[in-house]
C-alpha positions in Angstrom: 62.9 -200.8 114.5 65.1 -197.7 114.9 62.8 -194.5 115.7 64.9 -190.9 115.1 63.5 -188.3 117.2 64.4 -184.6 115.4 64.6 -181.5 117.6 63.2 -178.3 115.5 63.6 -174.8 116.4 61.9 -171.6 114.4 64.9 -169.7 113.2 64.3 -166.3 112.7 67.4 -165.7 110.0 66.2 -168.9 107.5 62.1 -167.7 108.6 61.4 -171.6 108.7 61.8 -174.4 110.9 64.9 -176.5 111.0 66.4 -178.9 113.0 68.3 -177.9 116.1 72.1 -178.5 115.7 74.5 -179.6 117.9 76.9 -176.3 119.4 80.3 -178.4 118.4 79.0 -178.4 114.4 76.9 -175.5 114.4 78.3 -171.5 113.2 78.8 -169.6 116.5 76.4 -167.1 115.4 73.6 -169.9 114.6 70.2 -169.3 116.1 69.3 -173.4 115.8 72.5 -174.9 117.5 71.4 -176.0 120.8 73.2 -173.7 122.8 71.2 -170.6 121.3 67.7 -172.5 121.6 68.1 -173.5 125.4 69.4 -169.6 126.1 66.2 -168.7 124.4 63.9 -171.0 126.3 65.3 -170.3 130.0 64.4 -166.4 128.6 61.5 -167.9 127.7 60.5 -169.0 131.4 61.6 -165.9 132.9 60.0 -163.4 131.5 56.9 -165.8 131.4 57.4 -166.1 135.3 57.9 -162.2 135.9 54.9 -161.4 133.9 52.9 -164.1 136.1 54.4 -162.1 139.8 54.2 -158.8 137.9 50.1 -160.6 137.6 49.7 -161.4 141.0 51.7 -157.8 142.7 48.8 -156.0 140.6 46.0 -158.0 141.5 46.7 -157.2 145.3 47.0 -153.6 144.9 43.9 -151.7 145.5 42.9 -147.6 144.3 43.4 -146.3 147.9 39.6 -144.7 148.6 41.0 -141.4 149.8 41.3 -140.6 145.7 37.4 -140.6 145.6 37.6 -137.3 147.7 39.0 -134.0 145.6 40.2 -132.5 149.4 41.5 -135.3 150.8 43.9 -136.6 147.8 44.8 -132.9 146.8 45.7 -132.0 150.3 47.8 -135.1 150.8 49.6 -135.1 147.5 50.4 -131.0 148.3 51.8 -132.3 151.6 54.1 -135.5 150.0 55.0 -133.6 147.3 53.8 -136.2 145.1 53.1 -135.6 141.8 50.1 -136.4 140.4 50.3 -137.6 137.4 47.0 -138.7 135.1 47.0 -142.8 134.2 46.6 -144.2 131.0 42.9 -144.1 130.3 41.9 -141.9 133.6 41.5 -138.4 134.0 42.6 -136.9 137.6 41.2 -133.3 138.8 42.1 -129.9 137.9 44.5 -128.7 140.5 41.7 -125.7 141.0 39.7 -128.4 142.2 40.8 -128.7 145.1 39.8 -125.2 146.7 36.4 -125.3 145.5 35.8 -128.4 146.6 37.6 -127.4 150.3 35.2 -124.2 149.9 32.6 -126.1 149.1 33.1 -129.4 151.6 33.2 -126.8 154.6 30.3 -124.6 153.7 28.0 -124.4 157.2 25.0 -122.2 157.9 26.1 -118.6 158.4 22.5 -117.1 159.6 19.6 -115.3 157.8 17.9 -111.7 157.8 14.4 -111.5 157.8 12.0 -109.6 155.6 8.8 -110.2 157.0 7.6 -111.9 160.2 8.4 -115.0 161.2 4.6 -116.5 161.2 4.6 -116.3 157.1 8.4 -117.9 156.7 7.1 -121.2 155.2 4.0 -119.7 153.3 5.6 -116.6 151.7 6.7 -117.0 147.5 10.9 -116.7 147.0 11.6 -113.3 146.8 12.7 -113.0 143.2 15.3 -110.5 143.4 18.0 -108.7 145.8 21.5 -107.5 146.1 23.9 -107.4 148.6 26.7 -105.1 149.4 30.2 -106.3 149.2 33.7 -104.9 149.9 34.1 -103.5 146.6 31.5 -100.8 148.1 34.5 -98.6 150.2 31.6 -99.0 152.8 32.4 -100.5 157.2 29.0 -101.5 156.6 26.9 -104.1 154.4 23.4 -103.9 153.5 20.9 -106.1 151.4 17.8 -104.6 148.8 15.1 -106.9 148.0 11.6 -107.2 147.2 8.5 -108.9 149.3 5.9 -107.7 146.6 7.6 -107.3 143.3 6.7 -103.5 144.0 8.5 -101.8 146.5 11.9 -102.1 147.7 12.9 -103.0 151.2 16.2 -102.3 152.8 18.1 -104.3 155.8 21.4 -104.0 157.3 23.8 -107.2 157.3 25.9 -107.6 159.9 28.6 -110.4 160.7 30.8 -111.5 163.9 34.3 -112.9 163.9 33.0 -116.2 162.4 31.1 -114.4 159.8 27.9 -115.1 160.8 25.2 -112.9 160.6 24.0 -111.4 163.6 21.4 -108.8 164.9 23.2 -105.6 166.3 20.4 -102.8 166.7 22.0 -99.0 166.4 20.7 -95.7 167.3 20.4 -95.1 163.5 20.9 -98.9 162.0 18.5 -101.2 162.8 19.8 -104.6 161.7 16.5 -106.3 163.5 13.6 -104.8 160.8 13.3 -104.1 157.4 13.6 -100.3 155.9 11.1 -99.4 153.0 12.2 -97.4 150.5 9.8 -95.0 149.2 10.3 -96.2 145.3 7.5 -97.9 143.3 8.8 -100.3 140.7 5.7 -102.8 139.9 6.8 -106.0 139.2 10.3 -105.6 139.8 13.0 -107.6 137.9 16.3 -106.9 138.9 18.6 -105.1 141.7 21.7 -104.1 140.8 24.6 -101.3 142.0 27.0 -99.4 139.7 29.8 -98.7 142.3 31.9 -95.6 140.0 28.3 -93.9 140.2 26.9 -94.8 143.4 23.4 -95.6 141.6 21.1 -98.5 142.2 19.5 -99.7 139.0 15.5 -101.2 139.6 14.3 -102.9 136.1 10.4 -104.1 135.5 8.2 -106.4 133.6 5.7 -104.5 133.9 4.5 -104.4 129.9 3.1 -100.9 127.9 5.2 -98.9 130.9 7.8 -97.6 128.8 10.2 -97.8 131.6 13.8 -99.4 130.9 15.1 -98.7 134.3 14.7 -96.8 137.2 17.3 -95.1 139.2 18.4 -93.7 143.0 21.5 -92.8 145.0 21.4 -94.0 148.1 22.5 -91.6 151.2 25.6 -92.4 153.0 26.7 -91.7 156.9 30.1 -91.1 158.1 31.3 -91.9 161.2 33.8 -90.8 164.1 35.9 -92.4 162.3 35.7 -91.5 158.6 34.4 -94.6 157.7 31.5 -94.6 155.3 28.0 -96.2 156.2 24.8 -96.9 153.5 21.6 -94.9 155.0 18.2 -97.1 154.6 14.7 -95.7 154.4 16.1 -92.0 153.7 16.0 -92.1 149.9 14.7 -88.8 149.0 14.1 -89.4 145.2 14.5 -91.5 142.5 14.4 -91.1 138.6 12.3 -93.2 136.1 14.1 -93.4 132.4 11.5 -94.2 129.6 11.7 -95.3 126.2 9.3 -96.5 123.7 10.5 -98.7 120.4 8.3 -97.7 117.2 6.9 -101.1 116.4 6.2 -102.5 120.2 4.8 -100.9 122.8 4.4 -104.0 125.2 8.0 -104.4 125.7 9.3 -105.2 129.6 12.4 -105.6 130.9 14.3 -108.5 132.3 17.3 -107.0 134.1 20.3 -104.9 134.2 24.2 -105.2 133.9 26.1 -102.4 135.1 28.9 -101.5 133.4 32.4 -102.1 134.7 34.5 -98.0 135.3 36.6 -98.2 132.5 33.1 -97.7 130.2 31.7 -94.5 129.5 28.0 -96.6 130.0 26.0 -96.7 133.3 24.3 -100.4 132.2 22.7 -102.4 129.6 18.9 -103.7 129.5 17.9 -106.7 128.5 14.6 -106.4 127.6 12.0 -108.0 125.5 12.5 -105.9 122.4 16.5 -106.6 122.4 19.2 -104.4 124.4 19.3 -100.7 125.5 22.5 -98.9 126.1 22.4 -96.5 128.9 25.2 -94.0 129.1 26.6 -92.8 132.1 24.7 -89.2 131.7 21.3 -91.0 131.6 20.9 -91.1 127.9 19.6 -93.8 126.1 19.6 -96.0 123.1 19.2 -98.9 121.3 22.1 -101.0 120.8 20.8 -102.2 117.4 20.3 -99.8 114.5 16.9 -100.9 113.4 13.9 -102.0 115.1 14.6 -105.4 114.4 16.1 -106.8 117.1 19.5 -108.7 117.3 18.6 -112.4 116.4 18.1 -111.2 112.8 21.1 -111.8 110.5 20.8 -108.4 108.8 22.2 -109.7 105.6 19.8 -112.8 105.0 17.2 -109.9 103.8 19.3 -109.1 100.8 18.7 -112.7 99.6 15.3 -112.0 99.1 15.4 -108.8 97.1 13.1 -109.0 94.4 10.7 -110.9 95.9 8.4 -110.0 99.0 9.6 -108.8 101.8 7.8 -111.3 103.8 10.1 -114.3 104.9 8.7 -117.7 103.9 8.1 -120.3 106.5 11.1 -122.2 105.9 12.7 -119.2 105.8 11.6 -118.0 109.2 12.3 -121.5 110.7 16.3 -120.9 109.8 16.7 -117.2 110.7 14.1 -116.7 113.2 10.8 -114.3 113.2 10.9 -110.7 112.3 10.2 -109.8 116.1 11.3 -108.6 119.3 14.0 -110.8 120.7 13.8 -111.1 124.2 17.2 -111.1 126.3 17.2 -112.1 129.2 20.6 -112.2 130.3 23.9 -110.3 129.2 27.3 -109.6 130.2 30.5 -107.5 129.6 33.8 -109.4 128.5 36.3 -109.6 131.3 38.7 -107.1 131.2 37.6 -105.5 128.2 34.0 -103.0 128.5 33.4 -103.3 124.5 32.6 -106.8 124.3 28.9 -107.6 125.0 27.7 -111.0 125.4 23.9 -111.8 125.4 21.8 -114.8 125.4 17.9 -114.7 125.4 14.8 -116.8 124.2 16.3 -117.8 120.9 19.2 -120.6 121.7 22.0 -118.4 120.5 25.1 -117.2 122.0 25.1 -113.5 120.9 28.2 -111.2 121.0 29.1 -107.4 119.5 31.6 -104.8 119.7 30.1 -101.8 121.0 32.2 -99.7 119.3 31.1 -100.6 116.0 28.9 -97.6 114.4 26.1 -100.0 114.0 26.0 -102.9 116.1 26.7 -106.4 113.9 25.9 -109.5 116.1 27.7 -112.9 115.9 26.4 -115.8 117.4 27.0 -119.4 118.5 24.7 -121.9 118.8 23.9 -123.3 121.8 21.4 -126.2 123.0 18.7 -124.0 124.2 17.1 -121.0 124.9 19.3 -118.6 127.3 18.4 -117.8 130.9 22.4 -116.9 132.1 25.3 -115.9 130.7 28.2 -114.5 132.1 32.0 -113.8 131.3 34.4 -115.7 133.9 38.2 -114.3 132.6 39.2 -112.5 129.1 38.4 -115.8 127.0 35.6 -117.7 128.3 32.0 -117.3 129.1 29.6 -119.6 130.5 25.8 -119.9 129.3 23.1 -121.5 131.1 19.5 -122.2 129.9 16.6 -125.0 129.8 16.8 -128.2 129.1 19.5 -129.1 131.5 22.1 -127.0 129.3 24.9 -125.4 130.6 28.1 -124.9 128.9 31.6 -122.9 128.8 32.8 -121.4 125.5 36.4 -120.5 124.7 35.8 -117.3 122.3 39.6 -118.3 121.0 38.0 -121.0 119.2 34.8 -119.4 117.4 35.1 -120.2 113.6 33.2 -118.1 111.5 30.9 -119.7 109.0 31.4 -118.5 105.6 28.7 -120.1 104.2 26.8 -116.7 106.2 26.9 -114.0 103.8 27.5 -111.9 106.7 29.6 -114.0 108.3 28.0 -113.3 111.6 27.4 -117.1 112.1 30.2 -118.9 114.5 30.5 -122.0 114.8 32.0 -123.9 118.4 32.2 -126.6 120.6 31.3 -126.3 124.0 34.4 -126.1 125.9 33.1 -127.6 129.2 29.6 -129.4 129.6 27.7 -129.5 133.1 25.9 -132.8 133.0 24.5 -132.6 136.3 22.9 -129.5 135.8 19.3 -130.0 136.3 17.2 -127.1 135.3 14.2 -128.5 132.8 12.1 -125.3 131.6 13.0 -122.2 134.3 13.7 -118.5 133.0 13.7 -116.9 136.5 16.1 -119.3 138.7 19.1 -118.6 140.8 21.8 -118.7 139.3 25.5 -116.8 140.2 29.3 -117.5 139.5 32.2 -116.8 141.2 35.6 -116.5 139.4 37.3 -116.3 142.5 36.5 -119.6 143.9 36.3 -121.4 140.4 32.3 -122.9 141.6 29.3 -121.8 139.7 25.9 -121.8 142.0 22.5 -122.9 140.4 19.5 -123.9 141.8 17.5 -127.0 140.6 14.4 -128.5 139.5 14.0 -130.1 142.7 14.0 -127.1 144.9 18.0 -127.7 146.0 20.7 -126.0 145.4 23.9 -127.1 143.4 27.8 -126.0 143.3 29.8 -126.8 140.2 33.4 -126.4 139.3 33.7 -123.9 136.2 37.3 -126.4 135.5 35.9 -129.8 135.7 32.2 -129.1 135.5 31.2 -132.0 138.1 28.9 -131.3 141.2 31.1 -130.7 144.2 29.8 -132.1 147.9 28.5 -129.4 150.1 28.5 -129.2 153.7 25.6 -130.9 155.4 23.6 -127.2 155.4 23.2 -126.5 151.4 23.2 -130.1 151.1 19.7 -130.7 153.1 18.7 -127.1 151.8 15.5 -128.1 149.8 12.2 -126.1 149.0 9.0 -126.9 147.1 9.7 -124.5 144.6 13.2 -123.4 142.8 14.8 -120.8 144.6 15.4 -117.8 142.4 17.4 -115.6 143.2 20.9 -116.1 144.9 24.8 -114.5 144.3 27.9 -114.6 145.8 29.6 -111.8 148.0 32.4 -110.4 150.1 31.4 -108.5 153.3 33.7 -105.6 154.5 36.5 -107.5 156.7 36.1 -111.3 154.9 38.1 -112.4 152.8 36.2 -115.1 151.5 33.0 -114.8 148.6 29.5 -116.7 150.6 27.0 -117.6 149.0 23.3 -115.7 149.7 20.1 -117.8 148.9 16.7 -115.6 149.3 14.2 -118.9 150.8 10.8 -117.0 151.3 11.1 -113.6 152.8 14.7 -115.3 154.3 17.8 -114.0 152.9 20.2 -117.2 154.1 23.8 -117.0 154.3 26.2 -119.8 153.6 30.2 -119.3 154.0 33.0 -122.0 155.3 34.6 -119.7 157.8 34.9 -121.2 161.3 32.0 -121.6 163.3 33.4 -120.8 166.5 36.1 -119.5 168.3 38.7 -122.7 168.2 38.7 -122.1 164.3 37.6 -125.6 163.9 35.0 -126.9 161.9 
């Protein structure tokens, strides 16, 4: 018995299988003759054998562990010039990563002042409020204001070394070594700030049924041989208390101040529990809204309801929120641009006006909780911070307005940026400050330590060993970041107790080696 063994071959041309020809009877062109089927296998082969190295070359290559570290990677990429390119399917750091995470991976104790004696360090409650003089001041020396009592203020001057740290350098007339107390009473005392075009220091209360929205005093300066300008403590020789009552609520308090930047014709804003006050640079002041209702309220939802009592329903009240006071507790002027308010308070709304409107119309964007920070970081973003572990950028560029809102005052957004590791669970009164200038946002936590976050990539960035063991019983709450005359770099100041603490990453000694 004969047995015929028949070669196939899947030709692409016919789309079937046919048997393989031989080259001498085959078309030239023909994708069965032999010829063309044993080119296509040794192909075949190759490729299969270059994909199997290609395999093996891959398996042995291993994600070098240097690119787990922002500093290390960025600095060693600037200095090979390499590229760096994202992967398909990974991200890679913002390039303004890598300074705030240098900033941040260098930060070292710079030194404290002390407020009170040293035996009730560990036993005294976090001062809740303070400021600090910076550069911006036109000042050769620094000084900080805070509070012990939540009722009178207490002065102390700052000074640094070469290294920037803090050190005790008594004067004739400025006493570094003890506090100066300032003979202004401010009960429970809220907020310290300083408008620099009017040379004013702005003291805000909680104290309820008070009437006061803010109270005011220009400090006394000192000039040297030299010409050079010096802040005088303890010589305050008055100070002015600005009241206002609203009509329906005389229990309202204050949460804090903003002080206008000099291009406005305002001294500050108020947040306070009955909405915002305006106060213009002449002392006068004013409501920003037009009614007594306060800015939460979409003005035009009562006009649905006309006919009918002027009592919302429960449902009702559910969607636009209660006819009464709206407590702010944080607000901020837009970058660059004095008419822009943004405010965020108890409600979890993002609110924001034009001042220069006639009667101030308020849009808002929703955010995940109620508001306890917000501030603008350049002409198109803001960042809000709140409870429940929620804090967000916005990009204003991409507010939508939601014409379903017969006002049109509701906006609709995405967060722009999400901070996931931002652990702050039900605190009003926390620390919390941003710096622009180093791209890091500073909060305090839950847990009693302190966090730094990058406002481009929103992940935690790794702190020198001294903010990284910081840790207190309580949350801290009140820090900010500032330039002293002659650095050139923002530090961070943390009030611990009755301690103001100081953290910067200039060199700690003279070698100018960390």
């Amino acid at each position: 018995m004969f047995m015929i063994y028949i070669r196939i071959c899947n030709c692409p041309e016919k789309k079937r299988y046919f048997k393989i020809e031989e080259s001498q009877t085959a078309p030239s062109s023909a994708q069965w003759s032999s010829a063309s089927v044993k080119r296509r296998k040794v192909a075949s082969q190759a490729a299969e054998e270059a994909s199997k190295k290609e395999q093996l070359i891959k398996n042995h290559v291993k994600r070098s562990v240097i690119r787990h570290d922002i500093v290390t990677s960025g600095l060693l990429a600037r200095e090979t010039e390499y590229q760096r390119i994202a992967e398909p399917g990974r991200g890679r750091p913002e390039n303004e990563d890598i300074a705030a995470a240098t900033w941040a991976h260098h930060l070292t104790d710079k030194g404290q002042a002390a407020f009170a004696p040293s035996m009730i360090w560990n036993t005294h409650p976090h001062m809740p409020c303070f400021y600090v003089s910076g550069k911006e001041c036109g000042t050769e020396s620094a000084i900080a204001y805070a509070t012990l009592d939540e009722e009178v203020l207490v002065g102390m001057y700052i000074y640094a070394d070469e290294n920037e740290n803090l050190i005790s350098r008594p004067t004739a007339q400025r006493d570094p070594t003890r506090p100066h107390y300032e003979m202004i009473h401010c009960p429970q005392m809220s907020s310290i700030k300083y408008h620099k075009p009017s040379h004013k220091v702005l003291l805000t209360s909680r104290a309820p049924g008070r009437g006061l929205a803010v109270c005011i005093f220009s400090p006394p300066m000192d000039t040297d041989a030299r010409g050079g300008l010096h802040w005088m403590l303890g010589e305050t020789d008055g100070y002015r208390n600005l009241l206002i009552r609203p009509i329906n609520n005389q229990q309202w308090y204050v949460h804090q101040s903003t002080p206008a930047p000099a291009s406005s014709d305002l001294l500050c804003v108020v947040g306070t529990s009955h909405g915002i006050l305006r106060i213009r640079s002449n002392e006068t002041l004013g409501w920003i809204s037009t009614t007594d209702a306060p800015p939460n309220i979409d003005f035009s939802t009562r006009l649905e309801y006309t006919g009918r009592s002027s009592r919302l329903g429960k449902r009702q009240r559910a969607r636009y929120g209660p006819w009464t006071p709206q407590e702010i507790f944080s607000q901020d002027f837009q970058v660059d641009n004095h008419n822009v308010l943004y405010a965020g308070g108890r409600q979890p709304r993002l609110w924001i006006t034009d001042l220069r409107a006639p009667a101030a119309g308020w849009s808002f964007v929703k955010h995940g909780s109620s508001i306890a920070h917000v501030r603008s970081i350049n002409p198109h973003q803001v960042i809000v911070a709140g409870l429940q572990n929620r804090m967000s950028v916005y990009d204003t560029r991409f507010f939508s307005s939601n014409q379903s809102n017969p006002g049109g005052r509701v906006a609709s957004s995405s967060p722009l940026l999400d901070f996931p590791d931002y652990r702050n669970q039900a605190h009003f009164h926390i620390g919390w400050d941003v710096s622009p200038e180093l791209n890091i946002v500073a909060s305090a936590q839950d847990n009693g330590t302190v966090k730094l976050f990058s406002l481009r990539s929103a992940r935690v960035l790794r702190s020198g060993n001294a903010l990284e063991n910081f840790h207190t019983t309580n949350p801290v709450k009140a820090m900010m970041f500032q330039t002293l005359p002659r650095e050139k770099m923002p530090s961070l100041y943390v009030a611990k107790g009755p301690l103001l603490k100081k953290f910067g990453c200039a060199p700690i000694d003279d070698s100018g080696e960390e």
